[in-house]
C-alpha positions, 0 to 999 in steps of 0.5 A, a space after each residue: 699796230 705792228 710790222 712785219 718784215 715779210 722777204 723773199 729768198 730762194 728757197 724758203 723751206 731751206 731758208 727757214 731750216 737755216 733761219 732756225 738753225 742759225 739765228 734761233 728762229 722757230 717756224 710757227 707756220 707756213 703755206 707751200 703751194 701746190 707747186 711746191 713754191 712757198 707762199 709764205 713761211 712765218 718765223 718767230 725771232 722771240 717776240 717778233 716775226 719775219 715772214 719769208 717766201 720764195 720768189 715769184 719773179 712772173 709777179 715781180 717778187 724777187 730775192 736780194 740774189 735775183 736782184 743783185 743786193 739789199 738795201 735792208 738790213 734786219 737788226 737782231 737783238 740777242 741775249 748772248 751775241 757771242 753765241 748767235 754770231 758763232 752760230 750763225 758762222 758755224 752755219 755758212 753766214 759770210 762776215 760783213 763786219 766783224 762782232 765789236 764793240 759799238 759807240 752806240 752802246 751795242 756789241 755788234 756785226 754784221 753778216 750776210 746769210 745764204 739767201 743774200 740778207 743782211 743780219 745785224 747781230 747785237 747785244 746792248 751792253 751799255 747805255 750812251 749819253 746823248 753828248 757822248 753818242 753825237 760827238 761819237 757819230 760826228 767823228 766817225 760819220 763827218 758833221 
């Protein structure tokens, strides 16, 4: 069993141009109807995949900037955090948290793309004991 994470934007084709240029993801393919709009284009992000596709507000499908918002985020694990956030800002991605260290254990931020999703880029970069990591998010979430 697997998940995919399939969201709608306005604009795949130029979603998926930055996606690539951005985040580093390769299309590995796409099915543009003949109206142009695209039903779906499928992204590889390393071993995973996110399916994206423009919308179809006549079927109720629409993008976080038709809708006003996400409640989504997508967690991007990467080998070199730095590089990627750099990247991605260099690419018009708007800083929602800047990249830091996390109590969790992952170096982290996070970023709102052109398309209106939510990106957590992070990078493990030290293993948290469970006592040490639930007194850390005591205190910063409340008990």
């Amino acid at each position: 069993m697997s998940i995919t994470p399939h969201i709608v934007v306005r604009d795949a084709s130029a979603a998926s141009e930055w996606y690539q240029r951005a985040l580093g993801a390769q299309e590995r393919d796409r099915l543009t109807l003949p109206s142009g709009r695209m039903m779906y284009v499928e992204l590889g992000f390393g071993d995973a995949r996110v399916m994206a596709a423009d919308e179809f507000p006549e079927f109720g499908v629409m993008s976080p900037l038709g809708l006003g918002g996400t409640a989504v985020v997508l967690h991007l694990e990467c080998e070199d955090v730095e590089a990627s956030w750099q990247r991605a800002v260099d690419a018009g991605a708007e800083v929602l948290s800047p990249l830091a260290d996390q109590f969790w254990g992952d170096r982290q931020g996070q970023l709102r793309d052109p398309f209106g999703h939510t990106w957590n880029l992070a990078q493990h970069v030290r293993d948290v004991p469970r006592a040490e990591l639930e007194a850390a998010a005591a205190a910063v979430f409340g008990a």
